[in-house]
N, C-alpha and C positions, 0 to 999 in steps of 0.2 A: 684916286688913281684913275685920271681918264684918258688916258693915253692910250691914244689907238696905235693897234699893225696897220702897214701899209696894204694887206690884203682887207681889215675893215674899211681904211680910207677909202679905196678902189669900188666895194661893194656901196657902199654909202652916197658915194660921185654917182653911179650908174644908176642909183634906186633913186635920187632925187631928180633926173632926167626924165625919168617915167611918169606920165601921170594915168590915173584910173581910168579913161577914158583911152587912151594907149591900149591897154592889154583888156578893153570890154567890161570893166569893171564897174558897177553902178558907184554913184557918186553919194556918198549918205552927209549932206548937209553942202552950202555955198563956202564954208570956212574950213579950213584943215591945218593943222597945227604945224607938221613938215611936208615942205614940200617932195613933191613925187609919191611914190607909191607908200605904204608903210610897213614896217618887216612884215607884220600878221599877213598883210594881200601877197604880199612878194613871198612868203614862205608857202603860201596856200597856192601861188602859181608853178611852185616847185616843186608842190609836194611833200615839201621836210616840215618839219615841226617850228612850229615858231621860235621855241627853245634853242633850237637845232643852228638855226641860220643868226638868231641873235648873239649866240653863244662865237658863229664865226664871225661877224661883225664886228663884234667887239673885242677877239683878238684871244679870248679864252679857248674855246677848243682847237685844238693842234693836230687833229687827225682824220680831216672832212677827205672822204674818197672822191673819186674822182666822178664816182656816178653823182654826187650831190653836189659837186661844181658841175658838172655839165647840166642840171638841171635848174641850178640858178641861171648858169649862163642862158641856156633856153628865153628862161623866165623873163631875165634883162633885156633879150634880145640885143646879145653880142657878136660883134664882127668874129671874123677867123681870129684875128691879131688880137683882140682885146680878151677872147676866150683860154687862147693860148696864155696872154699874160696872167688871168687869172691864177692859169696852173701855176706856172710859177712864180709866183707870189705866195699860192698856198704850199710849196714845196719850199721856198725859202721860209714861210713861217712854221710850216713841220718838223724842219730840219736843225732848229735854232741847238744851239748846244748848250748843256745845263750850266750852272753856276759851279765857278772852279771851285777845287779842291778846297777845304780849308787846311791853313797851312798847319803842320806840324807841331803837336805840342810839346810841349819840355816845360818840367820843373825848373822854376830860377832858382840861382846861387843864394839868392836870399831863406828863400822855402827850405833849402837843402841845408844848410845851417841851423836854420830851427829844427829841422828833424833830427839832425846831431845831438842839437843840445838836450833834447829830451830826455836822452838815456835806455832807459828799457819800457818806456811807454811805445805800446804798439800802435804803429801810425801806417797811414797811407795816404799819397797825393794821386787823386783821380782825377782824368781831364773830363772833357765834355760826353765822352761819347765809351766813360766808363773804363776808359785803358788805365793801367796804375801807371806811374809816372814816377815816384819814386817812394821809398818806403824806407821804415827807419833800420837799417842795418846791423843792430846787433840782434837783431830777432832770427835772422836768417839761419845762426848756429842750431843745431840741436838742443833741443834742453835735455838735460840732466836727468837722465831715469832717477828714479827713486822706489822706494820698496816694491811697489807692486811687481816690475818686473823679476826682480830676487827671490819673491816668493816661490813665484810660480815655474823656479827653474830647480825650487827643489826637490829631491824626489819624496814622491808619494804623497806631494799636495794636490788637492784635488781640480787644478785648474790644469794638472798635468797628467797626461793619459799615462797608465800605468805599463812600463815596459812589459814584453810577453816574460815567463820564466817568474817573475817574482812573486810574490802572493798579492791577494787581494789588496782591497784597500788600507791605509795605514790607518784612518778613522773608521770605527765602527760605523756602520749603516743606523740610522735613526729609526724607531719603531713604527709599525705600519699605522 
């Protein structure tokens, strides 16, 4: 993925116009890989981190103030007009807008069929991001009490508090 912003392109244009000998910079060898300055001198004439200004170069940070363009711009020694574009440059790549929604999910008629056909196996279709989608339908009834609750609605069992007025318990108490 080497695709630059047009605020990297701009900075890159302006950093290869400079040479070391431009902004006082001693010269460390007759050979140099790119021409003009290189981010490390250009980030050290700015002040920012070399992290910092690489990171906008290449189109990865999205949130550089405006104190840290106006001290590139310094750096570069940029007109009024080219300093101004800078800004907005960096305010058109600040401002980019996310990646759209993704679209709506829904079970197909096909899915929905097989869940039919299952019966009373409990099913569920989850999309991506955990929503149910749909689920097999005869589940949804109540199931069918069974003894337990029967039990416990009769009197003087012990899962049932004992009205006031009536005696104790109907089982005896167990030995200590």
């Amino acid at each position: 993925m080497n695709r630059r912003s047009p605020l990297g392109e701009f900075l890159m244009a302006r950093r290869a116009q400079l040479s070391p000998d431009d902004v006082g910079l001693p010269r460390y060898g007759y050979r140099r890989r790119v021409p003009g300055l290189r981010r490390e001198e250009l980030a050290m004439l700015a002040e920012v981190s070399a992290g910092c200004y690489t990171r906008l170069e290449q189109g990865q940070s999205l949130n550089a103030s405006a104190e840290v363009l106006d001290a590139i711009a310094t750096a570069l020694h940029l007109t009024t007009a080219e300093r101004e574009h800078l800004h907005v440059l960096s305010t058109t790549t600040s401002h980019r807008t996310g990646p759209a929604a993704p679209p709506e999910e829904h079970a197909s008629a096909d899915l929905r069929t097989l869940l039919a056909a299952m019966g009373d196996v409990p099913a569920l279709v989850v999309g991506r991001r955990n929503d149910v989608l749909a689920w097999e339908r005869s589940r949804t009834r109540p199931a069918r009490r069974t003894r337990g609750p029967r039990l416990a609605r009769r009197p003087g069992h012990p899962a049932q508090p004992v009205p006031a007025g009536l005696p104790g318990r109907a089982h005896p108490r167990p030995p200590p």
